[in-house]
C-alpha positions in Angstrom: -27.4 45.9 -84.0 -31.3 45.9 -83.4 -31.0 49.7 -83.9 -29.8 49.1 -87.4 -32.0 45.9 -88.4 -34.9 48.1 -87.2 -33.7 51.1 -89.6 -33.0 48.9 -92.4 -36.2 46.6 -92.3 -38.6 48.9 -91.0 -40.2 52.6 -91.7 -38.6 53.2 -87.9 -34.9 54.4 -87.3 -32.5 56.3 -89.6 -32.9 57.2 -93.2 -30.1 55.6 -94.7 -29.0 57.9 -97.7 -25.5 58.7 -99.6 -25.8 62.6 -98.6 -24.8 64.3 -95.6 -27.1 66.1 -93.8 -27.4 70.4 -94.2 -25.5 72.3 -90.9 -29.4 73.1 -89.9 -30.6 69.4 -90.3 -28.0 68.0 -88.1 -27.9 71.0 -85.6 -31.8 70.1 -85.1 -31.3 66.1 -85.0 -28.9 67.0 -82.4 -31.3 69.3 -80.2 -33.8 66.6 -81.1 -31.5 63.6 -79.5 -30.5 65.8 -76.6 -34.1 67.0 -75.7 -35.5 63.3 -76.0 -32.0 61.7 -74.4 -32.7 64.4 -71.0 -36.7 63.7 -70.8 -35.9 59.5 -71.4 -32.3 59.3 -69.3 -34.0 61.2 -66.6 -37.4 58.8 -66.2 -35.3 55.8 -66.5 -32.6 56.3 -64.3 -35.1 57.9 -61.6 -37.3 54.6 -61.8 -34.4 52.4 -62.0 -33.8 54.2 -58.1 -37.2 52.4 -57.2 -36.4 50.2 -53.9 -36.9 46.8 -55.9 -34.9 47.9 -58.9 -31.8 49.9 -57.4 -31.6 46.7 -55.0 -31.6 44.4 -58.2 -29.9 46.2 -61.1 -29.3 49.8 -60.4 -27.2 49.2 -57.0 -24.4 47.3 -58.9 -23.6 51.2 -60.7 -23.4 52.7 -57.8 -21.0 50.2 -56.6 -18.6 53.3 -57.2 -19.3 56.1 -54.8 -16.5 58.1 -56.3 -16.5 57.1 -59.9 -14.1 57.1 -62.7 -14.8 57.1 -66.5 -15.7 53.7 -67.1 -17.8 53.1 -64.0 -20.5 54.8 -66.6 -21.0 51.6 -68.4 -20.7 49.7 -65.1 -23.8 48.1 -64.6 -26.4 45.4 -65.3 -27.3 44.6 -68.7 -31.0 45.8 -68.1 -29.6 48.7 -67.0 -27.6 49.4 -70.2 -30.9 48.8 -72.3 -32.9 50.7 -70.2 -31.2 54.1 -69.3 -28.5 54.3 -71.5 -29.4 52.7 -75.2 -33.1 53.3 -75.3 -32.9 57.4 -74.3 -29.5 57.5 -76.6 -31.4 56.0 -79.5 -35.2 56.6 -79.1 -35.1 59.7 -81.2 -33.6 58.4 -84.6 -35.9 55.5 -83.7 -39.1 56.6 -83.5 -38.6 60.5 -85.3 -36.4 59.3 -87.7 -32.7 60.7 -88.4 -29.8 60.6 -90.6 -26.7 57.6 -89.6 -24.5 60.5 -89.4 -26.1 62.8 -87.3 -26.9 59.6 -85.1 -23.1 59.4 -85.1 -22.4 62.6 -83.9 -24.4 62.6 -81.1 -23.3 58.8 -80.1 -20.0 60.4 -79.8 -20.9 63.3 -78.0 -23.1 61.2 -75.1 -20.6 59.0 -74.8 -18.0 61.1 -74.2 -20.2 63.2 -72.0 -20.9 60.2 -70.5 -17.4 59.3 -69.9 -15.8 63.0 -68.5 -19.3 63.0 -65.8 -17.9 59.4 -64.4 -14.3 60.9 -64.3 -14.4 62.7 -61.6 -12.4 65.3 -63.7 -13.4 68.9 -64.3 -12.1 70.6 -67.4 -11.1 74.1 -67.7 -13.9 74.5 -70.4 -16.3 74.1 -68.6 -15.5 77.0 -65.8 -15.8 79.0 -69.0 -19.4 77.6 -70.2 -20.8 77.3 -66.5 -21.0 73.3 -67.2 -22.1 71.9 -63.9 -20.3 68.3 -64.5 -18.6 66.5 -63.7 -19.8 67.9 -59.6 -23.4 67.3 -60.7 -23.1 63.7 -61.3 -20.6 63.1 -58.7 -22.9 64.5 -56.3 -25.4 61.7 -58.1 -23.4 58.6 -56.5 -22.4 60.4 -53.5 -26.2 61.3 -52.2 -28.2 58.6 -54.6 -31.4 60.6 -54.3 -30.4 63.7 -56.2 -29.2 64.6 -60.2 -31.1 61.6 -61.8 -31.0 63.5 -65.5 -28.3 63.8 -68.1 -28.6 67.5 -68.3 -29.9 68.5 -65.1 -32.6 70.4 -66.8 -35.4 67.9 -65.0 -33.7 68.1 -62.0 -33.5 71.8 -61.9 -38.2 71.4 -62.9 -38.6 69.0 -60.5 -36.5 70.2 -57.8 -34.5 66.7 -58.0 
C-alpha cells in the first residue's frame, strides 16, 4: 500500500501508464530489480545477523533450522520491512519502473523465495547449475554463511 500511495502521489515509484512495457524494457527492469534486490537482501539480512538484532528479530526466522516454504515469511514484522519489502521494491521506488514489470518480478521473488525455504530441489535446476534450494538451506543450518538472494555477494565476499 505505501508502495502504491508513494507511486501515485509522488515523482518516486512506478510510472503508472495504459501500455505495456517493450520485451527490452521489462528484461532491463527485471535485471534492474534483481541487481538492486541481491546488493539490498544481502546488506539487510547480513546486519539483521548483528548479535543485538538476530537475538531480537532475526532469531525468530531461524526458528526453523530445516525450513519449509512458508518459513520465508516467518518472521518479525521489522524483519519483513527490512530484508524482504524494501530490497523487493527499492528499485521501482527510487529508479522508477512500470506496475507490470514490478509484477513480474514480485512473482518471480516470491516464488524464488518460496522453493529456497522448501527444502525441495527441482530437476531444473540440475540443468541450469541453480545452487538452491542447498544454498539457503545451508543459510539456517550454519547461520553465518549465504546471507544474499543470489549468492553473488557471498561468492565477492567470501560469505
Amino acid at each position: 500500500l505505501v508502495f502504491s500511495w508513494i507511486s501515485v502521489n509522488t515523482s518516486y515509484g512506478l510510472s503508472i501508464t495504459r501500455e505495456l512495457p517493450s520485451s527490452r524494457a521489462l528484461f532491463l527492469h527485471q535485471m534492474g530489480y534483481a541487481l538492486v534486490d541481491e546488493v539490498l537482501f544481502y546488506a539487510m539480512h547480513r546486519l539483521a545477523h548483528y548479535r543485538s538484532l538476530y537475538r531480537h528479530v532475526h532469531k525468530i526466522h531461524h526458528e526453523w533450522t530445516a525450513p519449509i516454504a512458508l518459513a520465508s515469511d516467518y518472521c518479525h514484522p521489522v524483519e519483513h520491512l527490512l530484508v524482504n519489502v524494501l530490497p523487493n521494491i527499492a528499485y521501482g521506488l527510487f529508479l522508477g519502473s512500470d506496475p507490470f514489470s514490478y509484477l513480474i518480478w514480485w512473482i518471480i521473488s516470491y516464488l524464488a523465495s518460496q522453493t529456497n525455504h522448501s527444502g525441495y530441489r527441482f530437476p531444473t535446476a540440475d540443468l541450469s547449475q541453480e545452487a538452491q534450494p542447498n544454498f539457503h538451506d545451508l543459510h539456517h543450518e550454519k547461520f553465518n554463511t549465504n546471507y544474499g538472494s543470489m549468492g553473488v555477494l557471498d561468492w565477492l565476499l567470501g560469505t
